[in-house]
N, C-alpha and C positions, 0 to 999 in steps of 0.2 A: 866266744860266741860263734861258734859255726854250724854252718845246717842246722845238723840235727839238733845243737843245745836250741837254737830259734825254732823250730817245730815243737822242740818240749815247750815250751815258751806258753806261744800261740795254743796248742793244745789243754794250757792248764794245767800240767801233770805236777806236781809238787819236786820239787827238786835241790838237792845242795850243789853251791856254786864255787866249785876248788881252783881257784884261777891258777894258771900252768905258765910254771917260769922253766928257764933251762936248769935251775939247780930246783934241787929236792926240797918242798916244805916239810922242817918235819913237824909244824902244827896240823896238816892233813890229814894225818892217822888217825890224832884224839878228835879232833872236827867229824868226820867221817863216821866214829865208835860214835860218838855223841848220839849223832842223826842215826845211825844203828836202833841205837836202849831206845829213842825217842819215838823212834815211830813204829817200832817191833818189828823191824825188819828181819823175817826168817831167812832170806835165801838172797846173797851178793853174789852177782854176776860180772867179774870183771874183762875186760877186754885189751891187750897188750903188754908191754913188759911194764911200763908205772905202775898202769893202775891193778895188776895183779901182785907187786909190792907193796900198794896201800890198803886195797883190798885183804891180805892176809893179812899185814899188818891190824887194820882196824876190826879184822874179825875173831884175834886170837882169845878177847877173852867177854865177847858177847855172845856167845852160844850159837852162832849162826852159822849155818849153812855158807860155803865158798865154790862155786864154779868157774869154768872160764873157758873162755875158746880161742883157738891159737887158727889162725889163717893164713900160716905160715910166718919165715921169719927171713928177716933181710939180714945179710951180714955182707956189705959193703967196708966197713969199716972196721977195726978192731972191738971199737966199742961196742955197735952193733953183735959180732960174731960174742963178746961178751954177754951180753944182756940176753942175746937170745938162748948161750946156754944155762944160766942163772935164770931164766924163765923154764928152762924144761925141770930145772932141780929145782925149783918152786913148786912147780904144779904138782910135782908128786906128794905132796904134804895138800892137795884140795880132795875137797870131796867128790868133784867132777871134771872133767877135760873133754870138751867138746873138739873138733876137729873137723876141718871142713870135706879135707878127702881122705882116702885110706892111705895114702903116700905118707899123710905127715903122722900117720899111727907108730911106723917105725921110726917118728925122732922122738919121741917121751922115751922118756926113762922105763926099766924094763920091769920096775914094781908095780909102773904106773899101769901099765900096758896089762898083765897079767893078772889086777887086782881088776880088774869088773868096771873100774870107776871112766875106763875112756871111752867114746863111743867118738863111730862117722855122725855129723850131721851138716849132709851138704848145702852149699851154696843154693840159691834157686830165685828163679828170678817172677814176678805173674805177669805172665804172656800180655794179659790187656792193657798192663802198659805200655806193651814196645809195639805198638799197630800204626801203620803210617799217616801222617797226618795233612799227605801231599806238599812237604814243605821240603823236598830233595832238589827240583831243579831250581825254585829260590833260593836255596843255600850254595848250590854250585854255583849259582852266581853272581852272589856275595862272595863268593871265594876267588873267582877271575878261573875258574877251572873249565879249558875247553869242553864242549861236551860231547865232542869226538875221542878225547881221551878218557883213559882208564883212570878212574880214583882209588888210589888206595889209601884206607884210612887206619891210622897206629891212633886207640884212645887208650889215653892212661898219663900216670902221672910222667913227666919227664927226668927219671933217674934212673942211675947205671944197669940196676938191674932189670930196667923191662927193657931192654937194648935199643934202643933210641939210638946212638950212635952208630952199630952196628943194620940198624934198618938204613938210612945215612946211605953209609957206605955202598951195599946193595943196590939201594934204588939208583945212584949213581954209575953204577956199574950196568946195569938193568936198561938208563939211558941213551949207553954204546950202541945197544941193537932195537927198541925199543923206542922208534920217538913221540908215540901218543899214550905215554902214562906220565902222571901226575902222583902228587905224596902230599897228606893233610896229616898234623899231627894236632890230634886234638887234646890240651891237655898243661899243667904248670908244671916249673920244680928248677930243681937247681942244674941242671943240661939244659934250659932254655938258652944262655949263652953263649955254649959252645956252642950247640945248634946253627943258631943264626949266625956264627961266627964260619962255621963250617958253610953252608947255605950260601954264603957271599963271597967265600975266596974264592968254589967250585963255582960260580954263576949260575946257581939252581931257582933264583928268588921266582922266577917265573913257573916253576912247575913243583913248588914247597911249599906249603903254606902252613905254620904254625897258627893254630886257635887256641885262646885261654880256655879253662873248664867252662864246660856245659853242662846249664843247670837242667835243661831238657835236652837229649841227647837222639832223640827221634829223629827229628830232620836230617843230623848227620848220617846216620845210617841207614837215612834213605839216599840221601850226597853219594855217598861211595859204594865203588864196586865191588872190592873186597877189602875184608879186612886183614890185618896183619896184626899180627902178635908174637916180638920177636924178642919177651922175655927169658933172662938168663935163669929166673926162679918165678915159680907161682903158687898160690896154692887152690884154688878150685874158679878160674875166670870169672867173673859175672858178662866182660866183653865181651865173650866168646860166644857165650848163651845171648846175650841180649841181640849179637848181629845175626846169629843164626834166627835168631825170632821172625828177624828183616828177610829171612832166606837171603842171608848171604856167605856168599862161599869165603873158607876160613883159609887163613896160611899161617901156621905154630909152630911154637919149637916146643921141643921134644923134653917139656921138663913139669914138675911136678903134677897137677890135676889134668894136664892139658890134653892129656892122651888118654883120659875118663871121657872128656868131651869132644875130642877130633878121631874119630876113625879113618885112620891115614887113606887115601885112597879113595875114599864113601864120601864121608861129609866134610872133607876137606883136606889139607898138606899136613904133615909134619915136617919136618927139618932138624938138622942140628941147630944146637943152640949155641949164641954168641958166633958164630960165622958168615961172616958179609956174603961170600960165594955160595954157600948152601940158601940163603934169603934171596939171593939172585936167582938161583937156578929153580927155587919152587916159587916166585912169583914169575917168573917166564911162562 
């Protein structure tokens, strides 16, 4: 039951409820074909590597339409690097393959690509949400953040691949010459620990500040001065768009959608990606 299942909720929208363990049910498929026949479900839409398994799975023999959109893929870990190529040789068996930039066109398979069936359809965020709400030097202040210093704020989940540890690095390095910036990592995951572990040996607690996820995310990006985004993979930012909405000036590495949205130079930095030194030298 997260977010969005509690907005279907509250909204009404009818829905089947497939609770999610770490192994595979494999009652989900016929559960799923069931709710299919049952409510004449023309067209399944599914979203990441399970539910494009169950999704094919429950649609092989009810006549139905299968799409899907890939938003790129993490491959931290064997498993991952697995699933996520077992999800590109899946999708070429759907009727559709959405994709959020033109980057991840060239990771489908090459039937997929040349049969008609993939198309871009980007990211995009509606501007009237991200309008400021005057709640920026309150939140600096709830944070203990000089307001003589510079804020830089990294949001997003806390693991390996959006470079959390390697922002870390930087900012600490960035503090040699630099002593009126500050670092907010707004955001959960399984690098919180090291983080903080990291945060306490270097004696940073005074100018670091980890926040859990924020269900409204306004105020912070009015909190900070720039953003950072020092992802090792992406596939088309929503962060990136949402702080430029804030007109705030961007600092990216140099990897998947990110350079559709940063014109190095114009509307903000590029960098190499995963290098503490190049993150230091483009927030300098």
């Amino acid at each position: 039951r997260n977010e969005f299942a509690r907005a279907v909720v509250d909204a009404r929208i009818p829905f089947l409820e497939l609770p999610e363990t770490r192994r595979v049910d494999p009652r989900h498929p016929g559960m799923l074909r069931s709710y299919i026949d049952e409510h004449h479900i023309g067209l399944v839409h599914t979203h990441g590597y399970r539910a494009d398994v169950l999704g094919w799975l429950a649609t092989r023999r009810t006549g139905s339409a299968i799409v899907t959109t890939h938003h790129g893929w993490i491959r931290n870990t064997w498993r991952q690097k697995v699933f996520s190529y077992l999800a590109g040789r899946l999708s070429a068996g759907f009727d559709g393959v959405q994709v959020v930039a033109p980057h991840l066109l060239e990771e489908l398979p090459a039937i997929l690509r040349h049969s008609g069936r993939a198309e871009v359809v980007q990211n995009a965020i509606v501007l009237e949400d991200f309008q400021p709400v005057g709640a920026g030097s309150e939140r600096r202040r709830q944070m203990a953040v000089d307001d003589r210093h510079v804020l830089v704020g990294v949001v997003g989940r806390l693991s390996p691949e959006k470079g959390c540890l390697e922002m870390l690095d930087a900012f600490r390095d960035l503090r040699r010459t630099r002593t009126d910036v500050s670092l907010a990592y707004i955001g959960e995951g399984p690098l919180e620990p090291e983080l903080r572990g990291r945060i306490s040996a270097w004696d940073l607690e005074k100018w670091v500040k980890l926040l859990p996820h924020q269900r409204d995310v306004r105020p912070i990006y009015e909190a900070i001065d720039v953003l950072a985004c020092p992802s090792l993979t992406e596939g088309l930012s929503n962060v990136i768009m949402e702080a430029m909405a804030f007109g705030r000036p961007v600092l990216a590495t140099r990897v998947g959608g990110n350079a559709e949205l940063v014109v190095d130079g114009e509307t903000g930095l590029l960098v190499e990606a995963g290098s503490p030194s190049a993150l230091t030298r483009g927030l300098a």
